[in-house]
Short mmCIF file of the C-alpha atoms (twelve columns), coordinates in Angstrom:
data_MODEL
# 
_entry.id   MODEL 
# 
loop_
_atom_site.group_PDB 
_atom_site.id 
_atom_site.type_symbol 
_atom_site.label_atom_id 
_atom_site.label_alt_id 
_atom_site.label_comp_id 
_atom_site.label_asym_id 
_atom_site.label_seq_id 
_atom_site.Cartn_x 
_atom_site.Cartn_y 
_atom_site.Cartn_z 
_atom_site.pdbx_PDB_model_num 
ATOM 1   C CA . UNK A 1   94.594  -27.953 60.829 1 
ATOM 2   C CA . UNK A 2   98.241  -28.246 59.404 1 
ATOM 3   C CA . UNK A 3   101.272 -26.906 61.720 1 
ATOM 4   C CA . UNK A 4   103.705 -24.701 59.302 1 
ATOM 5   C CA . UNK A 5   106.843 -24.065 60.749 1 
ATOM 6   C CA . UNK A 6   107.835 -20.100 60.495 1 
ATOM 7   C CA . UNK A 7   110.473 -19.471 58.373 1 
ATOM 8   C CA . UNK A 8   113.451 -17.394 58.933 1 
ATOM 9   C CA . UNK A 9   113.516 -13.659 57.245 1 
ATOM 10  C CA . UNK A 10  116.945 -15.005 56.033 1 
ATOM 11  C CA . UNK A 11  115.663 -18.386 54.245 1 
ATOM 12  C CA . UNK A 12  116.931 -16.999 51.012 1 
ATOM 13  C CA . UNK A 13  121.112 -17.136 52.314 1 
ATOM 14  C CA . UNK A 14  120.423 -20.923 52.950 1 
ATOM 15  C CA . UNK A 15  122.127 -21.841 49.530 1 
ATOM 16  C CA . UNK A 16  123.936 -19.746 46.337 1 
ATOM 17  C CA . UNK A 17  120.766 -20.082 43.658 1 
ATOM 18  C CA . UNK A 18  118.133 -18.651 46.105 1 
ATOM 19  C CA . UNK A 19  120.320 -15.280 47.085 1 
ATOM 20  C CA . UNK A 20  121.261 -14.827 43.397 1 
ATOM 21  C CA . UNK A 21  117.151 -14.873 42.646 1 
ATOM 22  C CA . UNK A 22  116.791 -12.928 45.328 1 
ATOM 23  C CA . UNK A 23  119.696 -10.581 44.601 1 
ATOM 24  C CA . UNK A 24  118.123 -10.381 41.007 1 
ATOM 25  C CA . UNK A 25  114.491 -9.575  41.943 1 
ATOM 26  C CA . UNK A 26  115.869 -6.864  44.106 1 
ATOM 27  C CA . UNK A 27  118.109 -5.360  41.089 1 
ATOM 28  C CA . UNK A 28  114.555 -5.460  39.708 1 
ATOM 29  C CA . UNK A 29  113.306 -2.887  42.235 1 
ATOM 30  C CA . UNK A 30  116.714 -1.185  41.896 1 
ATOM 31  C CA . UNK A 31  116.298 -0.639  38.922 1 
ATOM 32  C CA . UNK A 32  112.984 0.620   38.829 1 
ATOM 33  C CA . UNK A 33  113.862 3.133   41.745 1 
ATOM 34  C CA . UNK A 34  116.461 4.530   38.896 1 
ATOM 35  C CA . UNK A 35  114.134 4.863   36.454 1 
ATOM 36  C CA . UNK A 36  111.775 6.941   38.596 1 
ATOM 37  C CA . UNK A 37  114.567 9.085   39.688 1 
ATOM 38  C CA . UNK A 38  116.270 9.750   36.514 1 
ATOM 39  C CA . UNK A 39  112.558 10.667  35.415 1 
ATOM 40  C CA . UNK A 40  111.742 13.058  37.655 1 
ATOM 41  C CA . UNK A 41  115.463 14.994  37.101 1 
ATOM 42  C CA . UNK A 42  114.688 14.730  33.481 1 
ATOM 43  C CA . UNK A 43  110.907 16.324  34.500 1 
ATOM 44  C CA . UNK A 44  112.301 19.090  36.464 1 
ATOM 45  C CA . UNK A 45  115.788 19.616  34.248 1 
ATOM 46  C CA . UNK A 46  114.474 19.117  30.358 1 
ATOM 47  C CA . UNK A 47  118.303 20.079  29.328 1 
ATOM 48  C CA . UNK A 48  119.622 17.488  31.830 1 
ATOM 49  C CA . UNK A 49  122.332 19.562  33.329 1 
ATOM 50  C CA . UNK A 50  122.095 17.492  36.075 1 
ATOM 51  C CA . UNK A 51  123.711 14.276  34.433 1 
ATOM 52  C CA . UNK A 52  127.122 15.909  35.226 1 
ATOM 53  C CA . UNK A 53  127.093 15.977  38.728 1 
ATOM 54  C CA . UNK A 54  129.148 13.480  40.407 1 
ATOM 55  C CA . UNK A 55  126.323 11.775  43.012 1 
ATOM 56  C CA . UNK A 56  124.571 11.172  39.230 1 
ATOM 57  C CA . UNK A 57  126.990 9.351   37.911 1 
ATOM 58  C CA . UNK A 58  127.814 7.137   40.610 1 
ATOM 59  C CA . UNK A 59  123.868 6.087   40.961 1 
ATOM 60  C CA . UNK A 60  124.084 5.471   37.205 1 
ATOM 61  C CA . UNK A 61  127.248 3.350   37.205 1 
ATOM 62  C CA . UNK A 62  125.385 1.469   40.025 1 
ATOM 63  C CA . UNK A 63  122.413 0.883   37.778 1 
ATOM 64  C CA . UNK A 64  123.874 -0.057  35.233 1 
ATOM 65  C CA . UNK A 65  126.116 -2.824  37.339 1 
ATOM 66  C CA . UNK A 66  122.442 -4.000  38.799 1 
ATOM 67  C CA . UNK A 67  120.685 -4.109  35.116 1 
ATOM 68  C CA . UNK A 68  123.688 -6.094  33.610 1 
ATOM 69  C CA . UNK A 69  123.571 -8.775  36.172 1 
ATOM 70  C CA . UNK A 70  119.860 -8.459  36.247 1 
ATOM 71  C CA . UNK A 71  119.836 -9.339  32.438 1 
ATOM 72  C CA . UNK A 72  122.265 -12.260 32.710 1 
ATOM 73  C CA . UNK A 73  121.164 -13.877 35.355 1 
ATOM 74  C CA . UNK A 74  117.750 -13.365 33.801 1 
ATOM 75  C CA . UNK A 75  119.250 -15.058 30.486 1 
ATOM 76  C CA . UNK A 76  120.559 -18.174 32.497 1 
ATOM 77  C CA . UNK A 77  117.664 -19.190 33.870 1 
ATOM 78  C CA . UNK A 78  115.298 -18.857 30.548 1 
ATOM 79  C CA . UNK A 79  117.353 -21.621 29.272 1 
ATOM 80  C CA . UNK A 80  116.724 -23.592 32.744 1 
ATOM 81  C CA . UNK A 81  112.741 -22.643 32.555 1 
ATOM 82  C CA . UNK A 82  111.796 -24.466 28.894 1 
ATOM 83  C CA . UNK A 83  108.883 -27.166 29.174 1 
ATOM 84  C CA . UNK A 84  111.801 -29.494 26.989 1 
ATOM 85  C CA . UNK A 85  113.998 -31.482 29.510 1 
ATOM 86  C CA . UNK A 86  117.156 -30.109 28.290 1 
ATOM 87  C CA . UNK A 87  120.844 -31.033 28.789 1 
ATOM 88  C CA . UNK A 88  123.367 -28.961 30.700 1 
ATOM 89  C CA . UNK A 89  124.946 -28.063 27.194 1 
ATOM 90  C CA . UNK A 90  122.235 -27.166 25.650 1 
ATOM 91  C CA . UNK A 91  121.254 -25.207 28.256 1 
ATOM 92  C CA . UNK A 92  124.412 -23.184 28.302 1 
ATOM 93  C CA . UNK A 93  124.158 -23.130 24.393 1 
ATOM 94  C CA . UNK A 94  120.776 -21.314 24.482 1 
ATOM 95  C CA . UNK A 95  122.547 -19.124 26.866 1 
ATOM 96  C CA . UNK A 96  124.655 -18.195 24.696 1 
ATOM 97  C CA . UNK A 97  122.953 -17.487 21.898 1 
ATOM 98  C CA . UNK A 98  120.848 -15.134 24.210 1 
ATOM 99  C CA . UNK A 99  124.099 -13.358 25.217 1 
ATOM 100 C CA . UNK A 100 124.874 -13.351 21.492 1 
ATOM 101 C CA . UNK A 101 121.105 -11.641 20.573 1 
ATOM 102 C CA . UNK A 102 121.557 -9.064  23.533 1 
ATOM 103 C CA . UNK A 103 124.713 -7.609  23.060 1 
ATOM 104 C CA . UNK A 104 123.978 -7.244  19.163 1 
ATOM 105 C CA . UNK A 105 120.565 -5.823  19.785 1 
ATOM 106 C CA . UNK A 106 122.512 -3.407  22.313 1 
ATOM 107 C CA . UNK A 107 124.823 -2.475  19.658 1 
ATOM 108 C CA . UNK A 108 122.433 -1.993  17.104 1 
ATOM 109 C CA . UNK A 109 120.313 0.540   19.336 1 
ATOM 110 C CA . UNK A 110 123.514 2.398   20.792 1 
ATOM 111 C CA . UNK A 111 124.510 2.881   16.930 1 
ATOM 112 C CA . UNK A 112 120.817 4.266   16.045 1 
ATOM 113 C CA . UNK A 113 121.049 6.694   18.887 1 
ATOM 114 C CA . UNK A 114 124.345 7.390   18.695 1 
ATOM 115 C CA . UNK A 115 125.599 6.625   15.422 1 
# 
C-alpha cells in the first residue's frame, strides 16, 4: 500500500497556469449559474421587464467579463492541446486566428439578430 501525501485545498495558487485553469473552470460554473437565472426571469417575465433593473445589469456585465475570459483563455490553450509538437509561434498564430474566427462569428450573429 502506497502513502499519498494530502494535498492542500489551495494546491491550485501554487503557480499562475493552475489558478487561471482554475479561475476558468469556475467562470464555467459562473456562467452556467447565469444562464439558469436569466432563464427562469425570462420563464416568469416573457416581456423581460426585468432586464432594466439595475442588480440585472450588473450580474450581466459580470457574465459577460467571466464568458470573455472564459473564451480566451479557452482559445490559448487549444493551440497548446494539438497532438503536433508545435512552436511557441505557431502556437500564438493559431491563437490568433481563433481570436480572428470568434470575433467575426460574433459579429456576424450580433448583425443577424440585430441587424
Amino acid at each position: 500500500m502506497s502513502y499519498y501525501e494530502k494535498q492542500s485545498a489551495f494546491w491550485w495558487t501554487r503557480n499562475l497556469a493552475s489558478t487561471i485553469y482554475f479561475v476558468r473552470e469556475l467562470t464555467g460554473v459562473g456562467i452556467a449559474a447565469y444562464l439558469l437565472y436569466f432563464l427562469g426571469f425570462a420563464v416568469s417575465d416573457p416581456g423581460l421587464t426585468f432586464t432594466s433593473a439595475t442588480h440585472f445589469n450588473v450580474i450581466s456585465y459580470i457574465g459577460l467579463g467571466a464568458s470573455i475570459f472564459h473564451t480566451l483563455t479557452w482559445l490559448r490553450v487549444t493551440a497548446k492541446v494539438t497532438p503536433f509538437d508545435l512552436s511557441r509561434s505557431v502556437q500564438l498564430t493559431l491563437f490568433a486566428l481563433s481570436l480572428v474566427v470568434w470575433l467575426g462569428l460574433s459579429f456576424l450573429l450580433y448583425t443577424y439578430l440585430y441587424g
